[in-house]
Each structure stands twice: as C-alpha cells, then as structure tokens.
C-alpha positions as CSV (number, residue, x, y, z in Angstrom):
1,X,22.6,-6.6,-11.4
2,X,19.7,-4.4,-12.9
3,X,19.5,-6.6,-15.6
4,X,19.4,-9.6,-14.1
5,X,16.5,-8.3,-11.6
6,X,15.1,-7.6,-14.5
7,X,14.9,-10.8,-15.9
8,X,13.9,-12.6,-13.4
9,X,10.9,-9.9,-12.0
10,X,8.0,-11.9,-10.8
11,X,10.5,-14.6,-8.8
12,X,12.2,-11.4,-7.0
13,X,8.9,-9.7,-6.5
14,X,7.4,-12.9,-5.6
15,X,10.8,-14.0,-3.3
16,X,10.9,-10.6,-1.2
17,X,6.6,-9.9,-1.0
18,X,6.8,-13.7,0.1
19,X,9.7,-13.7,2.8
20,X,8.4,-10.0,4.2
21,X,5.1,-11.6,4.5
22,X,6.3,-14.5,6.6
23,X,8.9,-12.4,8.9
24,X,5.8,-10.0,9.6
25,X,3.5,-12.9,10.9
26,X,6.5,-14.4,13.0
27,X,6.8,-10.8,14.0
28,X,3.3,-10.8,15.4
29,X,2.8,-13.4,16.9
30,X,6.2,-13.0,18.8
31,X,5.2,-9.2,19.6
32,X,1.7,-8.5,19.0
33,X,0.9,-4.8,19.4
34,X,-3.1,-4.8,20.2
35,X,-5.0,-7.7,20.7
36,X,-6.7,-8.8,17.7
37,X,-11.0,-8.1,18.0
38,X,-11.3,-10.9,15.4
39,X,-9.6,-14.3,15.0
40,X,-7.5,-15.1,12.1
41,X,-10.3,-17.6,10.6
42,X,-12.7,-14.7,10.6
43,X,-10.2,-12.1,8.2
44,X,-7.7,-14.1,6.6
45,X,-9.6,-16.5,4.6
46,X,-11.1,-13.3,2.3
47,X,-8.1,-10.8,2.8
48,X,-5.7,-13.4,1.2
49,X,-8.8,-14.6,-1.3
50,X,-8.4,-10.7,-2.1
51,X,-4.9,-10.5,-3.2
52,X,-4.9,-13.8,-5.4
53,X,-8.6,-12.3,-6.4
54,X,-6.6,-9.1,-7.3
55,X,-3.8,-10.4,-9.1
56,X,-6.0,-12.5,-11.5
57,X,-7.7,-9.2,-12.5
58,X,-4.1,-7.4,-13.4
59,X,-3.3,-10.5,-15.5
60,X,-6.8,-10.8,-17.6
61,X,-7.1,-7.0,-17.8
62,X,-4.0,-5.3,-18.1
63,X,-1.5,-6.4,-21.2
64,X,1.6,-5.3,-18.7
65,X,3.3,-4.7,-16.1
66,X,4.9,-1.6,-14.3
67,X,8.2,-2.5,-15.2
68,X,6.7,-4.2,-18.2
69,X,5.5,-0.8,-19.3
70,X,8.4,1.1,-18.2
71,X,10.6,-0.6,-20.9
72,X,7.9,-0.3,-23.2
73,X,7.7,3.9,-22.7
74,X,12.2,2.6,-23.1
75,X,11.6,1.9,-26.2
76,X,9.2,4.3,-27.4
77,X,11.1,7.5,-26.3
78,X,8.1,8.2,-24.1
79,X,8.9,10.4,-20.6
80,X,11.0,12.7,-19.7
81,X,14.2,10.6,-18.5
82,X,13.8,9.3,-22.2
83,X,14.1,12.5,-23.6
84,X,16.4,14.7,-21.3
85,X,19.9,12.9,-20.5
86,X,21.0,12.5,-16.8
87,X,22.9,10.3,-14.9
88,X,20.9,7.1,-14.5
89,X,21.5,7.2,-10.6
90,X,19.0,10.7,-11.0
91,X,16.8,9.3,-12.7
92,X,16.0,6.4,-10.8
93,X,16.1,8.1,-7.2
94,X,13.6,10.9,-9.0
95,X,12.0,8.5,-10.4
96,X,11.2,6.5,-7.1
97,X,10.8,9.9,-5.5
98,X,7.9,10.8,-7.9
99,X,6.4,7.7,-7.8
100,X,6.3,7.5,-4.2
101,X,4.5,10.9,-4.3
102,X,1.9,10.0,-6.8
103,X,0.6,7.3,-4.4
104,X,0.7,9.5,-1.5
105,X,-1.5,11.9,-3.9
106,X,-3.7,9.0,-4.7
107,X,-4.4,7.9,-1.5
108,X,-5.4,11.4,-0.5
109,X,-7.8,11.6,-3.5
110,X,-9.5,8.3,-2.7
111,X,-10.2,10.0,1.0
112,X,-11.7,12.6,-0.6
113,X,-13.9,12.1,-3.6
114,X,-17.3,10.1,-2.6
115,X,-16.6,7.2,-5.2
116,X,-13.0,6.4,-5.0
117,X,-14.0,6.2,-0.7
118,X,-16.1,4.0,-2.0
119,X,-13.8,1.6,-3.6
120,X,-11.5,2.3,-1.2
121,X,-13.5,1.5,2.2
122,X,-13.0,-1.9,2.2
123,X,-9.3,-1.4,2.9
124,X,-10.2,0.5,5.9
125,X,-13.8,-1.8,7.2
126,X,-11.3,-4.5,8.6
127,X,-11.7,-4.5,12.0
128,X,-7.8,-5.2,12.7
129,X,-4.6,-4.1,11.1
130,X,-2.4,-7.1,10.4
131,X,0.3,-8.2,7.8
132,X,-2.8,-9.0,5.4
133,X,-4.7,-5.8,5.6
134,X,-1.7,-3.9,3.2
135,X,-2.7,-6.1,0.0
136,X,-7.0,-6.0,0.8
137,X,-7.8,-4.0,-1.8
138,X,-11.1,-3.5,-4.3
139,X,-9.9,-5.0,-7.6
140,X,-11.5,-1.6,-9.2
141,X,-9.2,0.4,-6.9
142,X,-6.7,-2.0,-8.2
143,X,-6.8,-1.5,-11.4
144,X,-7.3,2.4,-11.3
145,X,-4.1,2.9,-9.2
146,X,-2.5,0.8,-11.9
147,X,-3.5,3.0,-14.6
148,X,-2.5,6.2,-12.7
149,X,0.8,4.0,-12.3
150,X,1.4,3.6,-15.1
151,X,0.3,7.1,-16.3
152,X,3.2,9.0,-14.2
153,X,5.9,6.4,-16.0
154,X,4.9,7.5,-19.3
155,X,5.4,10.8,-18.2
156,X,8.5,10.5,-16.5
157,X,9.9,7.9,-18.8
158,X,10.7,6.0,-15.1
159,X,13.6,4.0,-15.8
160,X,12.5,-0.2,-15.8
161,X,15.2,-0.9,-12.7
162,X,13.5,2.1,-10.4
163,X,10.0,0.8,-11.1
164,X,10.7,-2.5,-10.3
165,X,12.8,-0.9,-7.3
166,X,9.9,1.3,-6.1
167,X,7.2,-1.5,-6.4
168,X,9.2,-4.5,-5.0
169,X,9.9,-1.8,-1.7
170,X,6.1,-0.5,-1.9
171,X,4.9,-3.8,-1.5
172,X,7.5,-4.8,1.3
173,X,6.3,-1.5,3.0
174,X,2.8,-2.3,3.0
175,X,3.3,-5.3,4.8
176,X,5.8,-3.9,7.5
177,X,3.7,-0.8,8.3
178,X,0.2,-2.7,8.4
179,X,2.1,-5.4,10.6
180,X,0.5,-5.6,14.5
181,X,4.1,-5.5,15.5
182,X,5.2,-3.7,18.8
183,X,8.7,-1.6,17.9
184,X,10.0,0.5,21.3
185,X,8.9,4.1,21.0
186,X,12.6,5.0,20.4
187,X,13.0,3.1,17.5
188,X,9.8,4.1,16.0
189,X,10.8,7.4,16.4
190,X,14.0,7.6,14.3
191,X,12.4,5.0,11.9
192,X,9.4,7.2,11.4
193,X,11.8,9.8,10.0
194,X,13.1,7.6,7.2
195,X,9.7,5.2,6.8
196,X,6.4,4.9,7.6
197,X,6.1,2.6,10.6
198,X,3.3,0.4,11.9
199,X,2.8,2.9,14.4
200,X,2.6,5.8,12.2
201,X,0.5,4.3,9.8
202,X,-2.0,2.4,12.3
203,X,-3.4,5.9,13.2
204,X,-4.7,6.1,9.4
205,X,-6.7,3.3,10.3
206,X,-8.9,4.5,13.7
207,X,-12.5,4.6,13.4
208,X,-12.3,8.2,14.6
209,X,-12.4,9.9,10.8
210,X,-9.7,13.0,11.5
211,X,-7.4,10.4,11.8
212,X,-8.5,8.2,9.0
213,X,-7.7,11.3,7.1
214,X,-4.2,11.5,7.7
215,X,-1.1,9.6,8.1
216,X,-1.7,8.8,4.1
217,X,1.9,7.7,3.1
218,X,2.6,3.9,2.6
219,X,6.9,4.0,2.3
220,X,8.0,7.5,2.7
221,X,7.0,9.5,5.7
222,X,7.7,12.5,4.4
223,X,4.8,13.8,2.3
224,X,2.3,13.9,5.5
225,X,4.2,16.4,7.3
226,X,5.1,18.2,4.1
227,X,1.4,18.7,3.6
228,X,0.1,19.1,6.7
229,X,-1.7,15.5,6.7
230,X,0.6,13.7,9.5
231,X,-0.7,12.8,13.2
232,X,1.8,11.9,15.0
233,X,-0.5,8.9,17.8
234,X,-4.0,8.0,18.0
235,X,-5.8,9.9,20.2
236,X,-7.0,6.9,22.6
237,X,-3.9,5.3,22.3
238,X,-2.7,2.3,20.5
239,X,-3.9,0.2,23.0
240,X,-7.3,1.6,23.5
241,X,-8.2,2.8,20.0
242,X,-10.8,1.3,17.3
243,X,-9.8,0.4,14.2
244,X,-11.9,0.5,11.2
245,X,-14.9,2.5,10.1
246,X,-18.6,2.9,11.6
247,X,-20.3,0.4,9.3
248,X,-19.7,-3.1,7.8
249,X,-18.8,-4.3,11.3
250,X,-20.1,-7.8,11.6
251,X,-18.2,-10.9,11.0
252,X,-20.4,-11.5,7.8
253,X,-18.8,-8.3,6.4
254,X,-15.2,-10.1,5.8
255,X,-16.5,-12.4,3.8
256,X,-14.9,-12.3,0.6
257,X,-18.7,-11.2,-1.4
258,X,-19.3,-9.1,0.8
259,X,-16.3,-6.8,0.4
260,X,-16.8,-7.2,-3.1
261,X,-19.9,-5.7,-3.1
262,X,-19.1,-3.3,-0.6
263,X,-19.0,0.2,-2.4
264,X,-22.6,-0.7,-3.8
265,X,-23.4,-0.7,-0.3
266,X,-25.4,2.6,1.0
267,X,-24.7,3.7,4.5
C-alpha cells in the first residue's frame, strides 16, 4: 500500500486536497457558520490565483518534493530513523509527530519575528475564513516553510510513506479547520481534543491580536495547550467577532498584486 501511494503521489495528493476542497464548499453553503462580509467574486478569484501562483514557485525553485526528499535523505543514510533501527510503525508516527510540531513552532515564529509577520499577514488580511483561506499563502513564506520542511526530514531521516502521510493530512486539515462550517458545540468539543476544528482555529483569525496569537496548530490540537498558546472561543463570539487584521481592509486589498506586494507595505 505504501508503495503504491508512493508511486502515484501527486494524483493522491491531488485526489484527497481536491475532494476535501469540494466537500468543505458543499459544507458551507449547506451550514454556513458567519455570514460572509465579502462575496465570493471579491476573495476567490486571488486566493485560488494564490495557490496555483504558489505551486508554480515550488516547481521552478525547488528540485523536490517532501516525499521526494525524504527518499532522497533514504538513500543517503541522512536522519536519524536512517541511522538508528526501529520498527517502521515508530518511525512514521514520530515522524508525523515531529513534523506536526515543527509547523506548530513555525507558525509561532512567523507571529513573532517582524519579517516572517510580514510574509505571513496576508494569510491573516482576508476579511473571511473560508475553505480557500488555508492554501493563501506568500510564495516566500512558501518556500521558507518548505526549506524548514525539509530541514527537520533530513534530520529525522522521516520515512517517505509518513511524509507523504503528514502532508496529504496537513493539507486536508487546512481546508476543514479554515472551512465556515457550523459543527454542534458537542461535537466540536470532543473533536477539538483529537484535531483542530474550524472553531478552534477561527479564533486564530480575529482582528483582536491576543487571539491572533494563539490557537497556532493547523492538525493537532495538542501543542496550544501544551504551551500555553490555546484560547478556547473568541471573545465576541463567533457570530459577532472580526476577522482579519486592522489594515489592508478594502476590497482592492484581495486583489491578487496587491497581496503580493503586501509585506512591502508599511503600516
């Protein structure tokens, strides 16, 4: 089964990112959680341009893939799980594990150093929270999280099968938790143990910035309460409560150029 996953990467990435992607919008339109402050027309356009913007920039730039990589460091002897011998099932769950906490440690860093915020902004300036805000991202912030990526797999010598594991489900995660999908406060509340729901993770994006700075985990909900970074609802409800940042709140500012140029903006 690993192998074959394997082989066949970009059409199962592609196949799950693709069918999350459409069960989220039928999702939201079914259950919408807030009403939207922008139309569709006015976001999707340049969030989607984003992504495919995005993915062009991996190709041109980076030589490999994750997984790609992760058979390379195979090869090579690189990482720890190449080195030490353990039961494969350890490695990848550690594996997946670690990885999952690099990105939580990322996202934390990007909060607080002045240029990474920067870079990262632009995730945060749209004005709702939808099934396409979890892929806008700058293409520099791209491109940095891949290197750090692809950093803590060299180190860990991150079996091929749990990168491709951890990514296909990071990206599926993203989708889910940015969704504007109602879940009944029950449910969210045992889900919220195991993943990060939309709930959970919509409090990361209020204008108010205490909250901003919190909430930081993508797939597992863990890390935030471990270190001290989780808020458990907005404090002006989910109904009531702003989402974005202070600035770049026009319609003009989700054009796709203008998020580009974004972190050259001073505010």
């Amino acid at each position: 089964m690993a192998d074959f996953l394997l082989a066949h990467e970009p059409a199962t990435r592609l196949a799950i990112f693709a069918g999350t992607f459409a069960l989220m919008i039928v999702w939201e339109m079914a259950l919408p959680r807030k009403v939207r402050s922008l139309s569709r027309w006015a976001r999707w356009p340049s969030n989607i341009g984003i992504v495919v913007l995005n993915t062009v920039v991996l190709r041109v730039i980076m030589p490999t893939t994750a997984v790609g990589f992760a058979l390379i460091a195979e090869a090579n002897g690189w990482g720890l799980f190449n080195l030490v011998a353990v039961p494969q099932i350890v490695a990848i769950l550690v594996s997946i594990l670690l990885l999952d906490l690099a990105i939580y440690t990322q996202h934390v860093v990007f909060h607080a150093v002045p240029f990474l915020w920067r870079l990262h902004r632009m995730h945060h300036a749209d004005q709702d929270i939808d099934v396409t805000t979890g892929s806008r991202f700058h293409p520099i912030e791209i491109l940095i999280s891949m290197g750090i990526k692809l950093a803590v797999i060299s180190i860990l010598g991150a079996p091929a099968v749990a990168v491709l594991i951890f990514e296909t489900v990071l990206n599926a995660a993203a989708i889910f938790n940015h969704a504007n999908v109602r879940l009944s406060p029950k449910l969210d509340s045992v889900l919220r143990l195991l993943i990060v729901t939309p709930d959970m993770h919509r409090v990361h994006h209020s204008i108010h910035r205490q909250e901003t700075n919190s909430n930081f985990g993508f797939n597992l909900p863990w890390w935030d309460r471990i270190f001290a970074t989780y808020t458990a609802q907005p404090m002006d409800g989910h109904d009531d409560m702003v989402i974005g940042i202070e600035h770049f709140r026009t319609v003009r500012d989700q054009r796709l150029d203008r998020m580009i140029v974004q972190p050259l903006r001073n505010v």
